[in-house]
C-alpha positions in Angstrom: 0.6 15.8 -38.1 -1.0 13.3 -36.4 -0.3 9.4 -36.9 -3.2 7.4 -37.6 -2.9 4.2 -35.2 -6.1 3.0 -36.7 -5.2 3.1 -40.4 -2.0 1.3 -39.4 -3.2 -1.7 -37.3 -6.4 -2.2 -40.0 -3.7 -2.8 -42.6 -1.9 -5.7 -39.9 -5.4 -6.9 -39.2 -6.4 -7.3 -42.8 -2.7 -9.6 -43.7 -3.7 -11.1 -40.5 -7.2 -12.2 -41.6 -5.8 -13.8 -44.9 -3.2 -15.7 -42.4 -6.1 -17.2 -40.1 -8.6 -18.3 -43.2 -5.5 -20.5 -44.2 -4.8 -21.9 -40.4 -8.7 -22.7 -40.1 -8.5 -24.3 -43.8 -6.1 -26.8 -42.5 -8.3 -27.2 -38.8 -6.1 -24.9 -36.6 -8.1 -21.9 -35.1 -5.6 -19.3 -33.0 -6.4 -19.6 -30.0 -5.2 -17.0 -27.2 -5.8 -17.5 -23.5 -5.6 -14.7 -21.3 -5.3 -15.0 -17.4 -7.1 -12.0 -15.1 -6.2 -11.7 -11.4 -9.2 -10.0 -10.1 -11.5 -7.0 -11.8 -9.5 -4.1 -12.8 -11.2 -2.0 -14.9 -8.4 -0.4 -17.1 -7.7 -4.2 -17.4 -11.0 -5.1 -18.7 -10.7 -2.9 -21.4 -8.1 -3.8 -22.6 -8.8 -7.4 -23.0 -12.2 -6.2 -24.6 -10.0 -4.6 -27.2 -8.1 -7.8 -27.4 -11.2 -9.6 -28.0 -12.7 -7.6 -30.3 -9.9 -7.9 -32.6 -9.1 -11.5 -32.5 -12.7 -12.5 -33.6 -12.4 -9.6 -36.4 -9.1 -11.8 -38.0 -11.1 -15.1 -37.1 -9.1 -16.1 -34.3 -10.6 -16.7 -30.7 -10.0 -15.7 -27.1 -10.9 -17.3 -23.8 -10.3 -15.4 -20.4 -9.5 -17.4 -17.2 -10.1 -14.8 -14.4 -8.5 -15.8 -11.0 -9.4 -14.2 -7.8 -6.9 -11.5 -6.1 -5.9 -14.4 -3.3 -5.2 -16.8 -5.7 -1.1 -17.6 -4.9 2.1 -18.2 -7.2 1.7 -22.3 -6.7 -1.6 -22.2 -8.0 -0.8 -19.6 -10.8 2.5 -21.7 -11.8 0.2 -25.0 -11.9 -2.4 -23.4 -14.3 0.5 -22.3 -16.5 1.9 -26.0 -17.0 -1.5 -27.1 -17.7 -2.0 -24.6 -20.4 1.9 -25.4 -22.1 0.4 -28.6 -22.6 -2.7 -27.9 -24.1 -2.7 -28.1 -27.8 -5.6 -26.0 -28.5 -4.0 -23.2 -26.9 -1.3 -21.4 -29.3 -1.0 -18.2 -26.7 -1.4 -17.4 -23.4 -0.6 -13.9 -21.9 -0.9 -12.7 -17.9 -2.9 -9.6 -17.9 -1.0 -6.5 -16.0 -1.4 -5.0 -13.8 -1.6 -8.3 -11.7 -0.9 -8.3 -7.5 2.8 -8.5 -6.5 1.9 -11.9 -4.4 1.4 -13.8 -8.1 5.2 -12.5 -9.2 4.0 -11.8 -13.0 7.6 -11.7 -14.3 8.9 -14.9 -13.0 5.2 -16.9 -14.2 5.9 -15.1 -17.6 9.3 -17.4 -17.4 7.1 -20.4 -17.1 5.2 -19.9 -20.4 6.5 -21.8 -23.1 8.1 -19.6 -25.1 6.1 -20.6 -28.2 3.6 -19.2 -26.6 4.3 -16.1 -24.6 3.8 -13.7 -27.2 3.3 -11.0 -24.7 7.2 -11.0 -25.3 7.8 -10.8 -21.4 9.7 -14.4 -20.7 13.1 -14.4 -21.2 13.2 -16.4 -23.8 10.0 -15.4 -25.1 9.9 -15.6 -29.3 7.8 -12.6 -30.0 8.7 -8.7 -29.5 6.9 -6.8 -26.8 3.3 -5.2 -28.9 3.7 -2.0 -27.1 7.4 -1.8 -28.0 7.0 -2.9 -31.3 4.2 -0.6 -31.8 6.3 2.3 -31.0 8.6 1.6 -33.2 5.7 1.3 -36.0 4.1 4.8 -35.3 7.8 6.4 -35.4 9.0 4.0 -38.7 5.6 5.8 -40.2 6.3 9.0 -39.3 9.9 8.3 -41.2 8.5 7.5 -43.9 6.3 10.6 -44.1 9.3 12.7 -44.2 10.3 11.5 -47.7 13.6 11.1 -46.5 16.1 8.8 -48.6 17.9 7.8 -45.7 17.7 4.2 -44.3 15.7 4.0 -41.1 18.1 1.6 -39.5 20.6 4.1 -39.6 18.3 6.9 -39.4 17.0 6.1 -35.9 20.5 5.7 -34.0 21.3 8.9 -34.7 18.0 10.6 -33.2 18.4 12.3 -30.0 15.5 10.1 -28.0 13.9 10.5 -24.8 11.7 8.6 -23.0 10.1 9.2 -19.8 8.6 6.3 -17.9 10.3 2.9 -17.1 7.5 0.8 -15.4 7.2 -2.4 -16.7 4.4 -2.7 -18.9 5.6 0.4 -21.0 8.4 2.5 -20.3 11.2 -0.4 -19.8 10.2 -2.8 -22.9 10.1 0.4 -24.9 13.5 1.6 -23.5 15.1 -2.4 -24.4 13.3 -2.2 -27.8 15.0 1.1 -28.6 18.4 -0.4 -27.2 18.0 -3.1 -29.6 17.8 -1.5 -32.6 21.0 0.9 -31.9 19.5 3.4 -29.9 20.9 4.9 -26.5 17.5 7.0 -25.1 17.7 9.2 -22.1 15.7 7.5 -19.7 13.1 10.2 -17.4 11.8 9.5 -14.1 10.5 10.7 -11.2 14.0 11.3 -9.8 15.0 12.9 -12.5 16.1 16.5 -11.8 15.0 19.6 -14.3 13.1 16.9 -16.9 12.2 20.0 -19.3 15.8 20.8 -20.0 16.2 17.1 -21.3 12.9 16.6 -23.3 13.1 20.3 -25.1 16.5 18.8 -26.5 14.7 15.1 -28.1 14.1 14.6 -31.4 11.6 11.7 -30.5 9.9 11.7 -27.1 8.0 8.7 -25.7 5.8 9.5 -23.0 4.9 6.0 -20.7 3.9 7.8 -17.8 0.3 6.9 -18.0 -1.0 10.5 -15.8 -2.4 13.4 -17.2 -0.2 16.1 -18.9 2.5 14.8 -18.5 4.1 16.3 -21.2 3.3 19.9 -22.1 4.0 22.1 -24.7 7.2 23.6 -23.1 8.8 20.6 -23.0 8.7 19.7 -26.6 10.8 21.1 -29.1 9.6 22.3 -32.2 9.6 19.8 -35.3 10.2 16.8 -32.9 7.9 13.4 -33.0 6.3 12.6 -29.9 4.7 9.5 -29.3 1.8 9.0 -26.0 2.5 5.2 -25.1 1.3 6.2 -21.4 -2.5 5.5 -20.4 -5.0 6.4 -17.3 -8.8 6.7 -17.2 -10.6 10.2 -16.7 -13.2 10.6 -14.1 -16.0 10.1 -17.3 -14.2 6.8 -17.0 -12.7 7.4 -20.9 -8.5 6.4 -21.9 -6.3 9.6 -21.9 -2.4 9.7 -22.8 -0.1 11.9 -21.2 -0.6 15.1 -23.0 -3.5 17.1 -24.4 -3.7 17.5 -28.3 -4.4 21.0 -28.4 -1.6 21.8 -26.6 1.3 20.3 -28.9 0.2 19.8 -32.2 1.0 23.0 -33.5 4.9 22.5 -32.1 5.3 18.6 -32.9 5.8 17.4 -36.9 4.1 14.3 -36.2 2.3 12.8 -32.8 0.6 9.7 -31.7 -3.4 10.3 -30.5 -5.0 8.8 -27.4 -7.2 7.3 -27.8 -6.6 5.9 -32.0 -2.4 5.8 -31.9 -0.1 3.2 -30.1 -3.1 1.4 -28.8 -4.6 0.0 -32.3 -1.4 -0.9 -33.2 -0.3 -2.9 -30.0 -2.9 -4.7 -30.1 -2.6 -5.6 -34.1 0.6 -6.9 -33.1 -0.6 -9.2 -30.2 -2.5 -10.6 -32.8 0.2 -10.7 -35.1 2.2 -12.5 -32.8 -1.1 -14.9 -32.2 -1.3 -15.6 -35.2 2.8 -16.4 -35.8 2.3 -18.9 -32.7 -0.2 -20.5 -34.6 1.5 -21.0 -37.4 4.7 -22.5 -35.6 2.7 -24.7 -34.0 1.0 -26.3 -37.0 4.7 -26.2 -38.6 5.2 -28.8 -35.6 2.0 -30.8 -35.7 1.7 -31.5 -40.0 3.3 -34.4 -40.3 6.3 -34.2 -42.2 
C-alpha cells in the first residue's frame, strides 16, 4: 500500500497555516533564509519546493546565493550577520555545498534558535528528512490497526537502512538510534547486502541512484521507505527503486516522487514556524 506523503504534509501545512495567521496578527512574519553555494540543479529544486510551501502557510523565504569560490571566512561572517538579524527566524545552508565552505562546522555557527535544518550540534529542531521518515513509518503503524504502542513497537523491528551520507542516510540512522532503535547500517562495503535487507522489517533506502533496491531484496510484508533521490536524464526526481517492481511484495511503501519529500519539507516549515514562535516568546515584552 502505498503511503501518501502528500495527504500527510497538507495536514502539517494546514496546522501550520493557522500558526502563521496568528504570528503575522501580532507583526512577526517567519522568515527563512537560505544560503546557495553555486547553481546546482537538484539544489534548486529543492529550495523551489521550500518556497512554494512557505508562501502557501504565509511564511516567506529569501535565497542568498554565493558563488562556488566564496571561502569559510566569508561564509562564517555572513552567518554572524544573519544570528543577529531579527527579521530572520531561520537560516539553513543548502547541501550539497563544496567541501572548501566546511558545511558541518558553519552549521555549528548558526544560532541554534535558528538552525532548524537540525544539523548544529546544538541545534533545537529534529532533522526534516529524519523526522519525516519516522512520520511515513508512524503512518504506516497506524494502518495496521495494531494496539500496540509505537514507542515500543518500533524497537523491536528488525530495520535496515542502506546509505549513510550526510544529508540522509546518517541523520536517519541517529534519529532511529534515538528513539530505541539499533538499524543495520548498508554501504558500499558492505558484503552480500541482499542477505541483510531480505531479513528487515523496515528498509530505508538513502542511496539516492537508481534501483537500488529491487524486489529480491525485500521481504514479503515488510515497509520500505525511498528517502534516496537522483535526477533522470528527462531531468525528473527518482528514488531508489521502481514501483512496479515491489509493491506487490511490500505492505506499505513510500513513492518518489509524493512520499518523504512532502513531508520533509512540511516539517522544515514546521520547524520555521516553531522558530518563529520562540522568537516572539523572547521579543513580547513580559
Amino acid at each position: 500500500m502505498k503511503l501518501d506523503g502528500k495527504e500527510i504534509a497538507n495536514s502539517i501545512l494546514s496546522n501550520l497555516k493557522q500558526r502563521v495567521k496568528a504570528l503575522r496578527s501580532k507583526g512577526i512574519i517567519p522568515t527563512l533564509l537560505i544560503i546557495l553555494v553555486g547553481d546546482n540543479e537538484q539544489s534548486l529544486i529543492y529550495i523551489r519546493q521550500k518556497e512554494l510551501k512557505a508562501k502557501e502557510i504565509g511564511a516567506r523565504t529569501e535565497v542568498l546565493t554565493l558563488s562556488e569560490s566564496t571561502t569559510f571566512d566569508e561564509a562564517k561572517s555572513l552567518v554572524t550577520k544573519l544570528n543577529s538579524d531579527p527579521q530572520v527566524q531561520a537560516i539553513i545552508i543548502q547541501r550539497p555545498a563544496p567541501e572548501s565552505l566546511r558545511v558541518e562546522e558553519l552549521s555549528k555557527l548558526i544560532d541554534p534558535e535558528k538552525e532548524i535544518d537540525g544539523f548544529g550540534k546544538n541545534s533545537f529542531y529534529k532533522v526534516p528528512v529524519a523526522e519525516a521518515t519516522e512520520i511515513l513509518i508512524k503512518n504506516a503503524f497506524e494502518q495496521m490497526n495494531t494496539s500496540q504502542d509505537f514507542n515500543l513497537w518500533i524497537k523491536k523491528q528488525k530495520i535496515v537502512v542502506t546509505g549513510k551520507g550526510e544529508t540522509a542516510g546518517r541523520p536517519v540512522i541517529q534519529h532511529l538510534k534515538n528513539l530505541g532503535s539499533e538499524p543495520t547500517i548498508i554501504d558500499s562495503k558492505t558484503e552480500d547486502p541482499k542477505t541483510i535487507t531480505k531479513k528487515a522489517d523496515i528498509l530505508i533506502s538513502a542511496v539516492g541512484k537508481d534501483r537500488v533496491v529491487t524486489a529480491d531484496m525485500v521481504k514479503k510484508g515488510a515497509i520500505l521507505i525511498g528517502v534516496g533521490l537522483h535526477t533522470d536524464e528527462e531531468g525528473k526526481l527518482r528514488g531508489d527503486f521502481h514501483r512496479d517492481e515491489i509493491a506487490e511484495i511490500v505492505s506499505f511503501y513510500s513513492p518518489t516522487p509524493g512520499g518523504v519529500g512532502p513531508v520533509n519539507v512540511a516539517c522544515l516549515m514546521r520547524n520555521l514556524v516553531k522558530a518563529a514562535e520562540k522568537g516572539m516568546a523572547t521579543t513580547l515584552p513580559k
